[in-house]
C-alpha positions as CSV (number, residue, x, y, z in Angstrom):
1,X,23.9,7.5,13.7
2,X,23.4,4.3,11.4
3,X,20.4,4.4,9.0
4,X,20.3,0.7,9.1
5,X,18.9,-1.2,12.7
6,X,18.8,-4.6,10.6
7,X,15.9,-5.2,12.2
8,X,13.8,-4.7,9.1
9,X,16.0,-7.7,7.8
10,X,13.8,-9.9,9.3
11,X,10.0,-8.2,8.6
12,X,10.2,-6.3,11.9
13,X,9.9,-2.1,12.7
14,X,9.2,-0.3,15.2
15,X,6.2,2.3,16.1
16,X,7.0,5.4,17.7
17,X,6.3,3.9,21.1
18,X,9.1,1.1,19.9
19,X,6.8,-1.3,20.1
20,X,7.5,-4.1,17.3
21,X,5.6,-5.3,14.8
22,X,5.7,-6.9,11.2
23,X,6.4,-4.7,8.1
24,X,2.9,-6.6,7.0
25,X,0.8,-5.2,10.0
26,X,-1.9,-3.0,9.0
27,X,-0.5,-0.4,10.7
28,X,2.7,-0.2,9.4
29,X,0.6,-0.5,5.8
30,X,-1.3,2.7,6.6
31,X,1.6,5.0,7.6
32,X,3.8,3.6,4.9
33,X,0.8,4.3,2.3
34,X,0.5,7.6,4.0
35,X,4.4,7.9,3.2
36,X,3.7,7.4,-0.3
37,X,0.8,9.8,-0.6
38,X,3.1,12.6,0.7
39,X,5.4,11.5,-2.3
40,X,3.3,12.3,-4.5
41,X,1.5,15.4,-3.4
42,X,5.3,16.3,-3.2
43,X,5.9,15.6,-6.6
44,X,2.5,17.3,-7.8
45,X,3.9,20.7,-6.2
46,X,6.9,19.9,-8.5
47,X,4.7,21.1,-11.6
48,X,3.3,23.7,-10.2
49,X,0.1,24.1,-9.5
50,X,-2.3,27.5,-9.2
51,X,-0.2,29.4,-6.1
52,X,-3.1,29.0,-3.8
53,X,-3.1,25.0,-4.6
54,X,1.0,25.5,-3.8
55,X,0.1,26.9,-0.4
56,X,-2.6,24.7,0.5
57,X,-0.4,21.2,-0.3
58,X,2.2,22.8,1.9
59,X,0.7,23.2,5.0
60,X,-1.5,19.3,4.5
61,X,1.9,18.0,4.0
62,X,2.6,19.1,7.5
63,X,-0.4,17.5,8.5
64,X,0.6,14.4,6.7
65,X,3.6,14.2,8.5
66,X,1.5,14.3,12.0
67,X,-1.2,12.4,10.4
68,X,1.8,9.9,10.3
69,X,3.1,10.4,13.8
70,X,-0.6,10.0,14.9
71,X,-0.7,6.4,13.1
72,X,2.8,5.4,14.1
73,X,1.6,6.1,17.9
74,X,-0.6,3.9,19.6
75,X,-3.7,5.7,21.3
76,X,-2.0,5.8,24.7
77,X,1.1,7.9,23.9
78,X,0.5,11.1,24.2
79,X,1.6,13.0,20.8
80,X,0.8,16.0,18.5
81,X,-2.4,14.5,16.9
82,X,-5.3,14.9,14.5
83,X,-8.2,17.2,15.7
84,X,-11.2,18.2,14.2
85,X,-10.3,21.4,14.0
86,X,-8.0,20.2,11.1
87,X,-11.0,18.4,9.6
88,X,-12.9,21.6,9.9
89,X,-9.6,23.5,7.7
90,X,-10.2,20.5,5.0
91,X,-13.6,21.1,5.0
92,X,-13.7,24.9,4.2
93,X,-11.0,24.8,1.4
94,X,-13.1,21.8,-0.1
95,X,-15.8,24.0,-0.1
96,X,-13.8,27.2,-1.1
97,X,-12.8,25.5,-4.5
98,X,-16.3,23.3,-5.0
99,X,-18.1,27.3,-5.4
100,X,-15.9,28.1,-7.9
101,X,-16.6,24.6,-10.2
102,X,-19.0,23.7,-12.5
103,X,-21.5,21.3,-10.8
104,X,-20.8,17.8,-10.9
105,X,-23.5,16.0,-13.1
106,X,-21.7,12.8,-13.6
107,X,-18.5,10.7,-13.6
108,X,-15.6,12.6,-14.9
109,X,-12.1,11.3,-16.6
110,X,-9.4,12.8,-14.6
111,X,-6.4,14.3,-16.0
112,X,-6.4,17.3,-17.8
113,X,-2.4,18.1,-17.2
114,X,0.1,16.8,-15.1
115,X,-1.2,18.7,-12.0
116,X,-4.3,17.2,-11.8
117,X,-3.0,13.7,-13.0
118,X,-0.6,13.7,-10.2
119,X,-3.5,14.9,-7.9
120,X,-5.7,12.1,-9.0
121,X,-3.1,9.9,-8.0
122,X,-2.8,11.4,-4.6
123,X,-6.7,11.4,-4.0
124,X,-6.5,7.4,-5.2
125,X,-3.6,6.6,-2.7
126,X,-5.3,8.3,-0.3
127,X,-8.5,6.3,-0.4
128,X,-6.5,3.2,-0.1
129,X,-4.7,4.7,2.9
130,X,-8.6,5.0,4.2
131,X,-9.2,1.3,3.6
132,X,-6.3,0.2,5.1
133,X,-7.4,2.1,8.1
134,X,-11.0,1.0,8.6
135,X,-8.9,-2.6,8.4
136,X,-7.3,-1.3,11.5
137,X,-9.8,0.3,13.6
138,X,-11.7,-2.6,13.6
139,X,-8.9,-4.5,15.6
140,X,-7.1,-1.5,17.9
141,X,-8.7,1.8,18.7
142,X,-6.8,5.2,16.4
143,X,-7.7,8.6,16.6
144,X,-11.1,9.1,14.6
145,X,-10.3,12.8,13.8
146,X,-7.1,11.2,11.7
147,X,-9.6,8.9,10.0
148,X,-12.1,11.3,9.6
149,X,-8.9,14.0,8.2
150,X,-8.0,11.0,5.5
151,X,-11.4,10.8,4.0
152,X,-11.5,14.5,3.6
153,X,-8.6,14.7,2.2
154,X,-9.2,12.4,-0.4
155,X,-12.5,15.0,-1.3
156,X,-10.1,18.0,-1.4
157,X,-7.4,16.2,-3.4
158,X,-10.7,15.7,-6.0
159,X,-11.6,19.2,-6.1
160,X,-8.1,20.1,-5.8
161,X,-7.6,18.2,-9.2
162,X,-10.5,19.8,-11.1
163,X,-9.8,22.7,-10.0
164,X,-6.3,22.7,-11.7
165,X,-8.0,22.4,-14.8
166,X,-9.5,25.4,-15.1
């Protein structure tokens, strides 16, 4: 099998249903920036980051890759989605790691080491990802567990990075 359809030649892909659309359309912008975010959780597992950390970016980077199936896939294709149960999963390591910081009284400057740098990034990719889909809800209907799994991601990716600077 070819890599290349050419099709991309001319500013077209294809969703998972094979439906066609421009590289520009917003949904192709959300799973491509969804693409990039798994990049670079991937290369913030590179440098090693507390073993529990390790562990946790493993299994979200299987739920990226389904977040991304759940994007690529119009609402009536019936695929492995987003459910609030993984949400819920977000929700208790965000809390997990927010008992064992120092309370937030302010702004802080991320970074700290490469970790946490490469986390920021992440949590700052991730946001836009969040952006770009609000852009789409509002003109076709996606899954609002896989919205609602972006913006607590972003929160865990935050804690995620402090917490690599302990």
């Amino acid at each position: 099998m070819k890599i290349y359809t050419k099709t991309g030649d001319k500013g077209i892909t294809s969703l998972f249903s094979g439906e066609k659309r421009h590289k520009f359309d917003a949904r192709i912008n959300l799973y491509g920036t969804i693409d990039e975010l798994l990049a670079i959780i991937t290369i913030a597992i590179e440098f090693e980051p507390p073993q529990k950390i390790t562990n946790d970016l493993n299994k979200i980077r299987e739920k990226i890759f389904q977040l991304n199936t759940d994007f690529a896939t119009l609402d009536n294709i019936k695929v492995n989605r987003i459910v609030s149960d993984d949400v819920v999963d977000l929700e208790k390591l965000i809390d997990e790691y927010s008992d064992q910081l120092p309370e937030l009284k302010g702004f802080i400057m991320p970074g700290g080491n490469k970790v946490s740098a490469f986390l920021n990034l992440a949590r700052t990719v991730c946001r836009r990802a969040e952006r770009i889909g609000f852009e789409l809800k509002d003109k076709e209907p996606i899954n609002e567990n896989a919205m609602l799994f972006l913006n607590r991601l972003s929160d865990y990716l935050f804690v995620a990075m402090r917490f690599c600077c302990l």
